[in-house]
PQR file of N, CA, C, O and H, with PARSE charges and radii, in Angstrom:
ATOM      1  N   UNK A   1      81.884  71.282 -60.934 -0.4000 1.5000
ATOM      2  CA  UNK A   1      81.037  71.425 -59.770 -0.0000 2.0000
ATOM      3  C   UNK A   1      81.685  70.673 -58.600  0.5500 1.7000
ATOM      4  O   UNK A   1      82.178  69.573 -58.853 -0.5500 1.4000
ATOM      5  N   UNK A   2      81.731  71.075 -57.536 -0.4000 1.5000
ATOM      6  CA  UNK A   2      82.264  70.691 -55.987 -0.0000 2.0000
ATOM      7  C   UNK A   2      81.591  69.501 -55.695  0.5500 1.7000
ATOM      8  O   UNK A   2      80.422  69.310 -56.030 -0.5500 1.4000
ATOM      9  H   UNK A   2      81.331  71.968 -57.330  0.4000 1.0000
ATOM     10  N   UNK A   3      82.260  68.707 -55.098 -0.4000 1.5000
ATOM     11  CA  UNK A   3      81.080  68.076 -54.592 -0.0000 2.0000
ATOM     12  C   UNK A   3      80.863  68.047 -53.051  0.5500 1.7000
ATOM     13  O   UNK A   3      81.906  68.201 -52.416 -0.5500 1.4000
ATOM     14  H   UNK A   3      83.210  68.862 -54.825  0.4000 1.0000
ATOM     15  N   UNK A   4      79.965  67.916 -52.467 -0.4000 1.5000
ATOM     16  CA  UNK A   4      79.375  68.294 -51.479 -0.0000 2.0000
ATOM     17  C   UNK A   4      80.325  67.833 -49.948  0.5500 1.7000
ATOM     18  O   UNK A   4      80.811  66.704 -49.883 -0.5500 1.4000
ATOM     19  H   UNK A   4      79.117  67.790 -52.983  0.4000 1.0000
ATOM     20  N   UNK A   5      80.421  68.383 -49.312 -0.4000 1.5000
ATOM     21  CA  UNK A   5      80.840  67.174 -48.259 -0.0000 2.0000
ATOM     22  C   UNK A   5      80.522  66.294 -47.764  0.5500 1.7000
ATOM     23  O   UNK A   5      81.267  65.320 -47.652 -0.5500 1.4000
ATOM     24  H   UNK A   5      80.026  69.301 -49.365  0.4000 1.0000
ATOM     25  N   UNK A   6      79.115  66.333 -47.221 -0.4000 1.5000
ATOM     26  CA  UNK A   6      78.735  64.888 -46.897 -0.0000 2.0000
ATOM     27  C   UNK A   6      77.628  64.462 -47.752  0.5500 1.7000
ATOM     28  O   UNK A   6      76.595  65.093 -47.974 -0.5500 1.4000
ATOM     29  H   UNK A   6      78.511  67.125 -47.311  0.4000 1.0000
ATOM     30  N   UNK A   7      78.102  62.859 -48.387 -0.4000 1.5000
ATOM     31  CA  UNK A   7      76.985  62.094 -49.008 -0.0000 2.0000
ATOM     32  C   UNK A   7      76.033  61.603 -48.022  0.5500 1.7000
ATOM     33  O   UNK A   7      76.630  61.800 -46.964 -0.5500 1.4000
ATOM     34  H   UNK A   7      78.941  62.346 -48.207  0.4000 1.0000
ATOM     35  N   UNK A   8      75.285  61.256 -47.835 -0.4000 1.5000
ATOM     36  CA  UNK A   8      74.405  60.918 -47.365 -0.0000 2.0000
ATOM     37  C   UNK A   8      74.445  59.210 -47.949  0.5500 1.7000
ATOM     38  O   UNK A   8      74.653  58.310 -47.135 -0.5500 1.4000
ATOM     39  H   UNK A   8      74.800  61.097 -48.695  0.4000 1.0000
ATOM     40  N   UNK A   9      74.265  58.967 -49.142 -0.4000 1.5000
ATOM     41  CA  UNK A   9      74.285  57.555 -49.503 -0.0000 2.0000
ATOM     42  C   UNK A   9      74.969  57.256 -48.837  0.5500 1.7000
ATOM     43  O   UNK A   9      74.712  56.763 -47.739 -0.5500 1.4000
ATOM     44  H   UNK A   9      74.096  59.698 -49.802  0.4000 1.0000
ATOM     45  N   UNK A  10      76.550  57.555 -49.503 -0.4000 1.5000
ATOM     46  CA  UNK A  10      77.814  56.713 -49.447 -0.0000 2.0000
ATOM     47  C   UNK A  10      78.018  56.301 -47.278  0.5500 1.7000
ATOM     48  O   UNK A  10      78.714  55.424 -46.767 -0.5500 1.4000
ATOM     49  H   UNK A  10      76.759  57.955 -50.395  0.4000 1.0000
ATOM     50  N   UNK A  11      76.947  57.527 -46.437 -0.4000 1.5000
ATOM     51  CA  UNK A  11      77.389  57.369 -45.560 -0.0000 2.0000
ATOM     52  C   UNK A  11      75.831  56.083 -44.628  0.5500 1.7000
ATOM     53  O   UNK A  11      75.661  55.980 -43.414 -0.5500 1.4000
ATOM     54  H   UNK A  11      76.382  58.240 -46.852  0.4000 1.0000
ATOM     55  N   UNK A  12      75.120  55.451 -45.587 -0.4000 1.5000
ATOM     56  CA  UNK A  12      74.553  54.703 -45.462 -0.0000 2.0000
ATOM     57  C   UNK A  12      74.673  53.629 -46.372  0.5500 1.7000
ATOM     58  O   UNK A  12      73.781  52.785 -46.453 -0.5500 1.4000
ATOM     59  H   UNK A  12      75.258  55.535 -46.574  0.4000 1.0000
ATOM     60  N   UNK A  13      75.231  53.604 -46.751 -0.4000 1.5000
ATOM     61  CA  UNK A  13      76.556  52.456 -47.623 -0.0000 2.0000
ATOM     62  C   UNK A  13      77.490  52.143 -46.398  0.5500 1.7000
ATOM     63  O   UNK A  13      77.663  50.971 -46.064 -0.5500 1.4000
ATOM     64  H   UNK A  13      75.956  54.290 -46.686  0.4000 1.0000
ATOM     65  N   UNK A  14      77.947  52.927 -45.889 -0.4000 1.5000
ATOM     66  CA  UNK A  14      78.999  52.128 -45.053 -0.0000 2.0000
ATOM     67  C   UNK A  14      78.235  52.182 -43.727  0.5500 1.7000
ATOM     68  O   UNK A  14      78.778  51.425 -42.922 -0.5500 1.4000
ATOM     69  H   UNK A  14      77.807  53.879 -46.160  0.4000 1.0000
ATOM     70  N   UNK A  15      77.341  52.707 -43.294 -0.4000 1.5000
ATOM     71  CA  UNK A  15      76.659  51.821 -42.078 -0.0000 2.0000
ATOM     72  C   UNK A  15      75.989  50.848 -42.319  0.5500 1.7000
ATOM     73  O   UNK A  15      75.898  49.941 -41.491 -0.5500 1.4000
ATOM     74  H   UNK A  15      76.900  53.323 -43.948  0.4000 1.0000
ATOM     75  N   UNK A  16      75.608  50.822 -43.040 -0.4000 1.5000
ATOM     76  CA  UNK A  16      74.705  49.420 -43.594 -0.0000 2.0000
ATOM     77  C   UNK A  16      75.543  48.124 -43.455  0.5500 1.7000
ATOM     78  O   UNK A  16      75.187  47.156 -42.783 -0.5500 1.4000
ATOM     79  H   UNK A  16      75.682  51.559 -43.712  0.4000 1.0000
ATOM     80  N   UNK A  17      76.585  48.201 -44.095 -0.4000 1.5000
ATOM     81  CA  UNK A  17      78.143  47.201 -44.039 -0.0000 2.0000
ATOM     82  C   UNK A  17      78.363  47.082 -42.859  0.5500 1.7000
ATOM     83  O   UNK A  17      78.465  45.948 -42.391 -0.5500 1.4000
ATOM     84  H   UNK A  17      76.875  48.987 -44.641  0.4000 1.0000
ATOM     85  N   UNK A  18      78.476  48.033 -42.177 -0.4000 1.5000
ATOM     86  CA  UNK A  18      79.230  47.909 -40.412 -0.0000 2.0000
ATOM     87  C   UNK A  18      78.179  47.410 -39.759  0.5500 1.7000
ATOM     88  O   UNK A  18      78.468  46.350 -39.203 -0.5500 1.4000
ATOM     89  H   UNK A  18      78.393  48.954 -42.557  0.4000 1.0000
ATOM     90  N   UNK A  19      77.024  47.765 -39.596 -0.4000 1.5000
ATOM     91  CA  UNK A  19      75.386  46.817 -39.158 -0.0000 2.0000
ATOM     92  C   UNK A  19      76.141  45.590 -39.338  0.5500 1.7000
ATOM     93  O   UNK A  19      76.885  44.990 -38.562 -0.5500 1.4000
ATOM     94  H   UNK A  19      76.789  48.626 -40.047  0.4000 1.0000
ATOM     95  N   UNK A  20      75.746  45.322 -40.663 -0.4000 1.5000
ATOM     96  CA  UNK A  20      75.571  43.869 -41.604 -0.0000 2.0000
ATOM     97  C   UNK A  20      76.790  43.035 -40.466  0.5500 1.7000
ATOM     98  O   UNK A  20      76.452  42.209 -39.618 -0.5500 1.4000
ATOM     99  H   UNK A  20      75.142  45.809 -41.293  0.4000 1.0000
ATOM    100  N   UNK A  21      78.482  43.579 -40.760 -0.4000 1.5000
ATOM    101  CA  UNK A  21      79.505  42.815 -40.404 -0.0000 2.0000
ATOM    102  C   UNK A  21      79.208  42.397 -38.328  0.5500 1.7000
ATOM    103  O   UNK A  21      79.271  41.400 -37.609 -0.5500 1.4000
ATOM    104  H   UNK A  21      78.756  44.250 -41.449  0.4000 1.0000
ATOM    105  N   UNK A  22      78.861  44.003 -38.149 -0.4000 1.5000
ATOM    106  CA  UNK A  22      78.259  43.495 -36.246 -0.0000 2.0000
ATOM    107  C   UNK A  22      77.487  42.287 -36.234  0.5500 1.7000
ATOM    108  O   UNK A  22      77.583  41.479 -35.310 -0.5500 1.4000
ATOM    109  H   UNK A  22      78.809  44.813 -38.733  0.4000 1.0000
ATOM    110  N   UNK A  23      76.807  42.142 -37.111 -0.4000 1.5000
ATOM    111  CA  UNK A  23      74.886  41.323 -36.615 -0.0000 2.0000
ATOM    112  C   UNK A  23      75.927  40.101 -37.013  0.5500 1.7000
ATOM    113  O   UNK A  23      75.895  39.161 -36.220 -0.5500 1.4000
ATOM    114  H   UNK A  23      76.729  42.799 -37.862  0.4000 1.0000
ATOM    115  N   UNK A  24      76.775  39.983 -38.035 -0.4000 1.5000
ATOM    116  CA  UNK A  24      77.456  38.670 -38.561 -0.0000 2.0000
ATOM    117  C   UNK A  24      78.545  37.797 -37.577  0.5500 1.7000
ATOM    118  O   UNK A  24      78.631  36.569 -37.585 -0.5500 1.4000
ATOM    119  H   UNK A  24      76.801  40.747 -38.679  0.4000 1.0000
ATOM    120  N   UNK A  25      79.297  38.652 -36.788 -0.4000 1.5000
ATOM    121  CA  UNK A  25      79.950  38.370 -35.506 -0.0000 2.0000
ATOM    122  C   UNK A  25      79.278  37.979 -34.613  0.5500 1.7000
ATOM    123  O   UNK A  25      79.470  36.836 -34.198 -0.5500 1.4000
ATOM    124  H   UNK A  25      79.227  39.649 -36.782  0.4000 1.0000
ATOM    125  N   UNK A  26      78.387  38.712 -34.099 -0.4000 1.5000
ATOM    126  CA  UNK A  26      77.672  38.319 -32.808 -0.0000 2.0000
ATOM    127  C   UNK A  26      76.868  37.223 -33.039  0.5500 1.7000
ATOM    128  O   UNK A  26      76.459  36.524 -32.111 -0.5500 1.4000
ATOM    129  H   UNK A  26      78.230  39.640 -34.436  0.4000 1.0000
ATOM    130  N   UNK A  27      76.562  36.976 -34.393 -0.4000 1.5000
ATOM    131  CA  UNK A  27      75.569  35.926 -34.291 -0.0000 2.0000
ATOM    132  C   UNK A  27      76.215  34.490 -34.635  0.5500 1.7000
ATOM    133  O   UNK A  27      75.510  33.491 -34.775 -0.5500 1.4000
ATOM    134  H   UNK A  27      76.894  37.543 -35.147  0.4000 1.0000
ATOM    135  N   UNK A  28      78.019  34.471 -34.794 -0.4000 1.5000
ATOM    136  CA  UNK A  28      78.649  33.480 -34.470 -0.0000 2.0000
ATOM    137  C   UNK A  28      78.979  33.574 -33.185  0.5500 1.7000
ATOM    138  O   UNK A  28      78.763  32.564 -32.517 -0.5500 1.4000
ATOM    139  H   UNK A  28      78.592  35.282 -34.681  0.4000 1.0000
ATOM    140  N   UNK A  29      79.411  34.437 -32.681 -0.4000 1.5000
ATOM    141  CA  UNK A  29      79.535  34.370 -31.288 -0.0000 2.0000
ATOM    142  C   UNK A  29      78.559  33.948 -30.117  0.5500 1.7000
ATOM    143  O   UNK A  29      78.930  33.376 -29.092 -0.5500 1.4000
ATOM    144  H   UNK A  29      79.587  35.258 -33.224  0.4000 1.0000
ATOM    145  N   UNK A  30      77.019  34.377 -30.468 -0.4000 1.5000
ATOM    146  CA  UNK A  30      76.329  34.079 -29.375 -0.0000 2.0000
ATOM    147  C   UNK A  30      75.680  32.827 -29.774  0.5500 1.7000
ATOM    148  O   UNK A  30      75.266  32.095 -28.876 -0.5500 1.4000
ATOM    149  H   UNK A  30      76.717  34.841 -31.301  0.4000 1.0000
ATOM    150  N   UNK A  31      75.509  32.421 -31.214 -0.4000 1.5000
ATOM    151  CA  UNK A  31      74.817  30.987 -31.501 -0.0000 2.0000
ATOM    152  C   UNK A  31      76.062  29.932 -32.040  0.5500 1.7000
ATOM    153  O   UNK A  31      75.802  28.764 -31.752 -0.5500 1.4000
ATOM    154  H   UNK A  31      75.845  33.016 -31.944  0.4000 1.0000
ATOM    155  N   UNK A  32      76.915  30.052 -32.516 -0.4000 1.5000
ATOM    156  CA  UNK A  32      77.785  28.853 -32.897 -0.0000 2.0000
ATOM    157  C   UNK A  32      77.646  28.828 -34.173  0.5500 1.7000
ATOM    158  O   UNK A  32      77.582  29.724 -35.014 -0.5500 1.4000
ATOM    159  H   UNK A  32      77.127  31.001 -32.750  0.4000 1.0000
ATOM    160  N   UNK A  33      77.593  27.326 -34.250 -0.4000 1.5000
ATOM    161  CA  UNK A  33      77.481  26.828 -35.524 -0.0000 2.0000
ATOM    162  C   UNK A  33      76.195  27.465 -36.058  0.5500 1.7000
ATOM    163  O   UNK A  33      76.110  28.094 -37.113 -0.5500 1.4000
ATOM    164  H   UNK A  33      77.645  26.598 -33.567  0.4000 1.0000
ATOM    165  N   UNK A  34      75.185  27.214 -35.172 -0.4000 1.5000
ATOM    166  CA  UNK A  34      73.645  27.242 -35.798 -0.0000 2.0000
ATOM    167  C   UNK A  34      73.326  28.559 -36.577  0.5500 1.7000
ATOM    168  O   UNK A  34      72.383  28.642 -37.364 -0.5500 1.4000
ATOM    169  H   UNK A  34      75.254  26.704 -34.315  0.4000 1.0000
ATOM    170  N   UNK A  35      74.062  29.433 -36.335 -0.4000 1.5000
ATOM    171  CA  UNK A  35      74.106  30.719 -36.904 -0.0000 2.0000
ATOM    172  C   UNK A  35      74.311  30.722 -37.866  0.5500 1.7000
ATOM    173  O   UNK A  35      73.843  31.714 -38.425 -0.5500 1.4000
ATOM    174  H   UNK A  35      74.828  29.365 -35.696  0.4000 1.0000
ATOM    175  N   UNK A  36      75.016  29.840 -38.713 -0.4000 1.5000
ATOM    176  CA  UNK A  36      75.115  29.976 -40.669 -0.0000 2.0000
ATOM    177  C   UNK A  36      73.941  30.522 -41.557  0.5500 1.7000
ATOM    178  O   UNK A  36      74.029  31.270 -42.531 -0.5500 1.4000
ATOM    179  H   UNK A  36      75.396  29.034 -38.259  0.4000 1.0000
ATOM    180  N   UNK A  37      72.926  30.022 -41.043 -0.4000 1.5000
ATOM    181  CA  UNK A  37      71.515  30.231 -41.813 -0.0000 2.0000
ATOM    182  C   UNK A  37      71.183  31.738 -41.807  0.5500 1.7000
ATOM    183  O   UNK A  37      70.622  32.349 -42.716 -0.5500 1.4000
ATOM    184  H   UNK A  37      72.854  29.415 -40.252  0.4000 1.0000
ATOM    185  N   UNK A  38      71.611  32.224 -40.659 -0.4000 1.5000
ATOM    186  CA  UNK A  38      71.539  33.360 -39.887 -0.0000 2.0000
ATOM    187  C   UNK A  38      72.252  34.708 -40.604  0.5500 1.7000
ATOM    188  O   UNK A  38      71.725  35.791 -40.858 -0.5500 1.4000
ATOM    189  H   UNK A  38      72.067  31.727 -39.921  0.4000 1.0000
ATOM    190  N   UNK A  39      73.586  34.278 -40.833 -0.4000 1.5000
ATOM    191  CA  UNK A  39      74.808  35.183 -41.537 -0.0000 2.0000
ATOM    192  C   UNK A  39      74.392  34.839 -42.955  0.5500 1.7000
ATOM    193  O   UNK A  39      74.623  35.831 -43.647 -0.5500 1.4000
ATOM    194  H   UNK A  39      74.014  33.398 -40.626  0.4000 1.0000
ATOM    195  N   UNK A  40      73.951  33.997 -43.580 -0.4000 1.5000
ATOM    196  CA  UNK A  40      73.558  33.899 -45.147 -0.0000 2.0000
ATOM    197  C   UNK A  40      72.862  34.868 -45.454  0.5500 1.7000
ATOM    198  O   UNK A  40      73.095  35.834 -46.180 -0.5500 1.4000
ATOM    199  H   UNK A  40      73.763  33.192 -43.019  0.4000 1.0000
ATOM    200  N   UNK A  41      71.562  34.429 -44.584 -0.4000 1.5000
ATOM    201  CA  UNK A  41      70.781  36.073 -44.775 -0.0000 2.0000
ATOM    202  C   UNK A  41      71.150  36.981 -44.980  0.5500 1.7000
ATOM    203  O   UNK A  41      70.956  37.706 -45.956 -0.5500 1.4000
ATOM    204  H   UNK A  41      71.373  33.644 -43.994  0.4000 1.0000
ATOM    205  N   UNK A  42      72.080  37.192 -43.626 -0.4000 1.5000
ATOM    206  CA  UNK A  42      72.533  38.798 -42.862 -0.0000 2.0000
ATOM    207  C   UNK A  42      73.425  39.391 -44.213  0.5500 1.7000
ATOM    208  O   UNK A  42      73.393  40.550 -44.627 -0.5500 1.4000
ATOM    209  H   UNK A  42      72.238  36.602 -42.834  0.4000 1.0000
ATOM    210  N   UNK A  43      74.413  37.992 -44.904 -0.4000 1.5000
ATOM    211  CA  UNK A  43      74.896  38.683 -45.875 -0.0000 2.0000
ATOM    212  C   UNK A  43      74.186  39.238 -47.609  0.5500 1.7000
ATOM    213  O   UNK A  43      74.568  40.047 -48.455 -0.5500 1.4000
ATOM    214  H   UNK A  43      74.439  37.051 -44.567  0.4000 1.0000
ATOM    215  N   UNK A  44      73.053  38.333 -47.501 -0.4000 1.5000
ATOM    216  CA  UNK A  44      71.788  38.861 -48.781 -0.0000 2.0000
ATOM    217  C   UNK A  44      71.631  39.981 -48.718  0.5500 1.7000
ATOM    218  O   UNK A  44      71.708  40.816 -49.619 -0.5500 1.4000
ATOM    219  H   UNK A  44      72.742  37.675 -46.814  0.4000 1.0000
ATOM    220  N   UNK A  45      71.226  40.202 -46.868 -0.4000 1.5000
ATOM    221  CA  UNK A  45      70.571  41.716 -46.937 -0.0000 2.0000
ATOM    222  C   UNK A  45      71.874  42.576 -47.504  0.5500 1.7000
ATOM    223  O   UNK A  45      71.869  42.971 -48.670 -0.5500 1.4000
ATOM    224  H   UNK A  45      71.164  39.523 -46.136  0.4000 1.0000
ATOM    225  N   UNK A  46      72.715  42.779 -46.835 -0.4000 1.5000
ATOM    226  CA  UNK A  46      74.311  43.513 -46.868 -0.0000 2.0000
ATOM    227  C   UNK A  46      74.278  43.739 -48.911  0.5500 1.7000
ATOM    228  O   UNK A  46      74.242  44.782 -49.564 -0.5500 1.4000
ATOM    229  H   UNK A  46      72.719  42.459 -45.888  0.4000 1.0000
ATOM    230  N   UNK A  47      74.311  42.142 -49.423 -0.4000 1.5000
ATOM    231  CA  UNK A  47      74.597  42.355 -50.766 -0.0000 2.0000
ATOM    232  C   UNK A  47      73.156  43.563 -51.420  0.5500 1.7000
ATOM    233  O   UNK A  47      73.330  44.726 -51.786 -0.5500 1.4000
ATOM    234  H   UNK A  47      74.340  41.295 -48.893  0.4000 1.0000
ATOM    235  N   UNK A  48      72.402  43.135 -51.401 -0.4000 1.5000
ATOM    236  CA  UNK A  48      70.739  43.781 -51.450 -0.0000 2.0000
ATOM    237  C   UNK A  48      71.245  45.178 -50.880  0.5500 1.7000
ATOM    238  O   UNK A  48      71.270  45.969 -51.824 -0.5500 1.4000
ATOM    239  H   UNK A  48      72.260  42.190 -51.104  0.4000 1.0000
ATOM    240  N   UNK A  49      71.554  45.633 -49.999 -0.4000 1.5000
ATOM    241  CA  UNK A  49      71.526  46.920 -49.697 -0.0000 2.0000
ATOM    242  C   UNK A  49      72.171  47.369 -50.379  0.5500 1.7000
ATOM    243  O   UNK A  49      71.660  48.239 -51.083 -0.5500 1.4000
ATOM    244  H   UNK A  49      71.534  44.991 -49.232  0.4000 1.0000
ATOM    245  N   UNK A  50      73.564  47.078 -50.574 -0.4000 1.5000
ATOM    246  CA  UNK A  50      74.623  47.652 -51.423 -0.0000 2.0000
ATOM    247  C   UNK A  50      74.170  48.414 -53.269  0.5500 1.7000
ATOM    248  O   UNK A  50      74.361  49.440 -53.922 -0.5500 1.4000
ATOM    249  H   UNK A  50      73.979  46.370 -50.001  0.4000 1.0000
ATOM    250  N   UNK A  51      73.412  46.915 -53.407 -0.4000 1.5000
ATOM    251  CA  UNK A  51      73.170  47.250 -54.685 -0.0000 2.0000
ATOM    252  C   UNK A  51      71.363  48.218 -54.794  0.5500 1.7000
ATOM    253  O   UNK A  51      71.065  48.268 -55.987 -0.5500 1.4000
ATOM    254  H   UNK A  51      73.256  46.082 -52.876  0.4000 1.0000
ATOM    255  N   UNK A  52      70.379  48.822 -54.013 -0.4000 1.5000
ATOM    256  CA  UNK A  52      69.916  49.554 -53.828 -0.0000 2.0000
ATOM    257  C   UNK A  52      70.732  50.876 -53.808  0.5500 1.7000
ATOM    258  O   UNK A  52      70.529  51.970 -54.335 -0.5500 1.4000
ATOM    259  H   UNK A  52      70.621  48.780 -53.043  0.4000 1.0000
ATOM    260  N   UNK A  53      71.660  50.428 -53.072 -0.4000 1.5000
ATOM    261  CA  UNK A  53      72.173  52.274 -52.864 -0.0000 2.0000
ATOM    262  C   UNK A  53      72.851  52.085 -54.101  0.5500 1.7000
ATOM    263  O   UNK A  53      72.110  52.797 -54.779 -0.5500 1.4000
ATOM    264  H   UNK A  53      71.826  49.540 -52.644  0.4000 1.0000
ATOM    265  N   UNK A  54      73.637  51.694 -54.848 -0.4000 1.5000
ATOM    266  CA  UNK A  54      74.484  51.671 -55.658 -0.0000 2.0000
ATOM    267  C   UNK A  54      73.791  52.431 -56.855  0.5500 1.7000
ATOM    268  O   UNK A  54      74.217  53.355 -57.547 -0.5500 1.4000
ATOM    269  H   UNK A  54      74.238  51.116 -54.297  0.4000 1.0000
ATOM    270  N   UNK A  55      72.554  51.734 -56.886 -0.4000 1.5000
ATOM    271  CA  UNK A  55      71.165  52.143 -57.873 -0.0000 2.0000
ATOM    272  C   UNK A  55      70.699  53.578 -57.799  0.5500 1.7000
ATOM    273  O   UNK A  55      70.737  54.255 -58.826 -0.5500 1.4000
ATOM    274  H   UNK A  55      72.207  50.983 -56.325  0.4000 1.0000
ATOM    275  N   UNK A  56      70.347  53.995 -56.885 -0.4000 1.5000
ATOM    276  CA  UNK A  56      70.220  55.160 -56.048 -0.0000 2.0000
ATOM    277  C   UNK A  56      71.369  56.161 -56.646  0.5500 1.7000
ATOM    278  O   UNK A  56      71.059  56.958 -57.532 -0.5500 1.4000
ATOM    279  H   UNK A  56      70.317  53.445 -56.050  0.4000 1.0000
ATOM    280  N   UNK A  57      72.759  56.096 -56.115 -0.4000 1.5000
ATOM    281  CA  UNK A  57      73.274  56.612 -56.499 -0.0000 2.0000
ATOM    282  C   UNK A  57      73.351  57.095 -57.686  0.5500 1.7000
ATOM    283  O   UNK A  57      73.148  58.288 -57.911 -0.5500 1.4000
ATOM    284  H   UNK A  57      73.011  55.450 -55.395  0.4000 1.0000
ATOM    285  N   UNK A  58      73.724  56.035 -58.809 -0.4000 1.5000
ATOM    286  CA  UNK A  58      73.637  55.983 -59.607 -0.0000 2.0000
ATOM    287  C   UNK A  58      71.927  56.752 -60.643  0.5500 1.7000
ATOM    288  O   UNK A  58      72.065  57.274 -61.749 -0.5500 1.4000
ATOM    289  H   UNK A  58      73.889  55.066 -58.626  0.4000 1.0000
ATOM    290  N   UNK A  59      71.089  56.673 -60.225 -0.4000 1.5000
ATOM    291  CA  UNK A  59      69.781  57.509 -60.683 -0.0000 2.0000
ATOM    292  C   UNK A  59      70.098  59.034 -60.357  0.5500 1.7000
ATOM    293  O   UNK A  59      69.827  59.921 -61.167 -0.5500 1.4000
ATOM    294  H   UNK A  59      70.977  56.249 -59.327  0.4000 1.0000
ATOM    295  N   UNK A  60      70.869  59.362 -58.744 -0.4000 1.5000
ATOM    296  CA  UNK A  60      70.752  60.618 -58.498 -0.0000 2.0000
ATOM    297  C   UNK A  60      72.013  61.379 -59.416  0.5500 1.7000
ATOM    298  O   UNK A  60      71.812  62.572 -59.642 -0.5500 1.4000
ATOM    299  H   UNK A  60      71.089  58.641 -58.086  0.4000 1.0000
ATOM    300  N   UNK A  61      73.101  60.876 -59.878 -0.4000 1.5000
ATOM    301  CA  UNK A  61      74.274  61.421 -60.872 -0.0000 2.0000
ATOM    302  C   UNK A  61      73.297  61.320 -62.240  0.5500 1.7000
ATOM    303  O   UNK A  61      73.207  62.251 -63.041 -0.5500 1.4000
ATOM    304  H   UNK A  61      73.265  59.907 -59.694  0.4000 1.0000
ATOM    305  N   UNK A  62      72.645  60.154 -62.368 -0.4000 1.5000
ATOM    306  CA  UNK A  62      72.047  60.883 -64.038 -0.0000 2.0000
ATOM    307  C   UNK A  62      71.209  61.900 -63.973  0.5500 1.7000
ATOM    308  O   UNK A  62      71.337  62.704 -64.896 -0.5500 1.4000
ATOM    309  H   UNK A  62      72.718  59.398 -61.718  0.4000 1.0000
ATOM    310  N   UNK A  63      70.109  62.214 -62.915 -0.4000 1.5000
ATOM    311  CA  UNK A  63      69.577  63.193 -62.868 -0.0000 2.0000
ATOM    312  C   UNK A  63      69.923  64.168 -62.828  0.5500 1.7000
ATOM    313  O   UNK A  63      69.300  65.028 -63.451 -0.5500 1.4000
ATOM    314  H   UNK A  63      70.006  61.560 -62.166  0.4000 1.0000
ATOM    315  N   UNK A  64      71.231  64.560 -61.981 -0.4000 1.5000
ATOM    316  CA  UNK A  64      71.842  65.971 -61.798 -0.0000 2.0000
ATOM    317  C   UNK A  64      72.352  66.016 -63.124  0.5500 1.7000
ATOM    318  O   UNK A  64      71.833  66.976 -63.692 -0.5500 1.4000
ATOM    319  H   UNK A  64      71.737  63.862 -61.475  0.4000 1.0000
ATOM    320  N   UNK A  65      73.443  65.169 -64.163 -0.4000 1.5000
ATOM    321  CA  UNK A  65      73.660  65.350 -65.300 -0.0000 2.0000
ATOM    322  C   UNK A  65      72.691  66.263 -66.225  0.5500 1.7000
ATOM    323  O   UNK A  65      72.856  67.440 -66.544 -0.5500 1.4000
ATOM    324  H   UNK A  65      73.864  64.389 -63.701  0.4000 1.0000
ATOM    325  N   UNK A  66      71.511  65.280 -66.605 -0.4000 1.5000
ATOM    326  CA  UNK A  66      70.358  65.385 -67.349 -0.0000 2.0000
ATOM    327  C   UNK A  66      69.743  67.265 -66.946  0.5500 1.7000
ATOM    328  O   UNK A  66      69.292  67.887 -67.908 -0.5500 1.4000
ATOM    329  H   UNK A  66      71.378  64.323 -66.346  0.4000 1.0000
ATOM    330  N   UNK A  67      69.787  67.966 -65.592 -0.4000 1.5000
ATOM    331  CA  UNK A  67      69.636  68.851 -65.487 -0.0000 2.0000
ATOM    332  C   UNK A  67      70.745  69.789 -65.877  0.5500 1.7000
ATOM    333  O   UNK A  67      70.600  70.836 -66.509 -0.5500 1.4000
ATOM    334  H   UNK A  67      70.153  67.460 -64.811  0.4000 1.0000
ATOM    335  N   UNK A  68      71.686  69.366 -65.496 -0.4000 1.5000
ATOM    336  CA  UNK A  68      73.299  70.549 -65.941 -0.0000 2.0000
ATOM    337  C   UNK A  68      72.986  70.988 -67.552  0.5500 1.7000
ATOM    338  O   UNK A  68      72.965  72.154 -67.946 -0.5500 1.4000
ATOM    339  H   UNK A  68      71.803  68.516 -64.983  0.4000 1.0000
ATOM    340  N   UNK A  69      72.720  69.641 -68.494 -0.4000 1.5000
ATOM    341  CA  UNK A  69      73.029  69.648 -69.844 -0.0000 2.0000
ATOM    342  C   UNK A  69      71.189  70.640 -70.416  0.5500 1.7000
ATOM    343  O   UNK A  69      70.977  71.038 -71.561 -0.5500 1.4000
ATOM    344  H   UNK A  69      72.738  68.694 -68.174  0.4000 1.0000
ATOM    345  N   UNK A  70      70.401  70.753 -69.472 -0.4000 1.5000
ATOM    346  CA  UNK A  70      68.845  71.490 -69.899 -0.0000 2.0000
ATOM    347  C   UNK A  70      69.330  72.801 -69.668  0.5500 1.7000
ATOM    348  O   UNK A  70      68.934  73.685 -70.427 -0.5500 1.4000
ATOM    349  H   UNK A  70      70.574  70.429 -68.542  0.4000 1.0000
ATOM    350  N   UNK A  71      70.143  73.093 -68.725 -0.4000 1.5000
ATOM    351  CA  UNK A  71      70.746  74.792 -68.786 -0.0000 2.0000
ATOM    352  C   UNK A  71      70.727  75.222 -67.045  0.5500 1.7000
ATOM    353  O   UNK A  71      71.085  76.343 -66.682 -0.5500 1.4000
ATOM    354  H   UNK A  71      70.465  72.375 -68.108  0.4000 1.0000
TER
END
């Protein structure tokens, strides 16, 4: 089976990352130091998102499997 051209996850997988890495720059840039607390987060969410979609993904390949192998 082909696979599709555009994912949709994989292409909110990598905006999610490019968000995450913007909000992580600017918020050394416009606060300094004080911003650590700031980017810890920013990088939870980043890790947290990743592994949602990862999950996601991962549910939507067993499902399509699980249907191929019913007929």
């Amino acid at each position: 089976m082909a696979k599709p051209a555009f994912d949709i996850l994989r292409a909110l997988a990598i905006g999610s990352q490019a968000v995450g890495l913007t909000a992580v720059i600017t918020l050394e840039t416009v606060m300094g130091d004080a911003a650590r607390p700031w980017q810890g987060l920013t990088l939870g969410l980043m890790v947290a998102a990743a592994l949602v979609l990862a999950l996601a993904r991962t549910y939507r390949r067993n499902r399509r499997r699980k249907r191929t192998e019913r007929g």
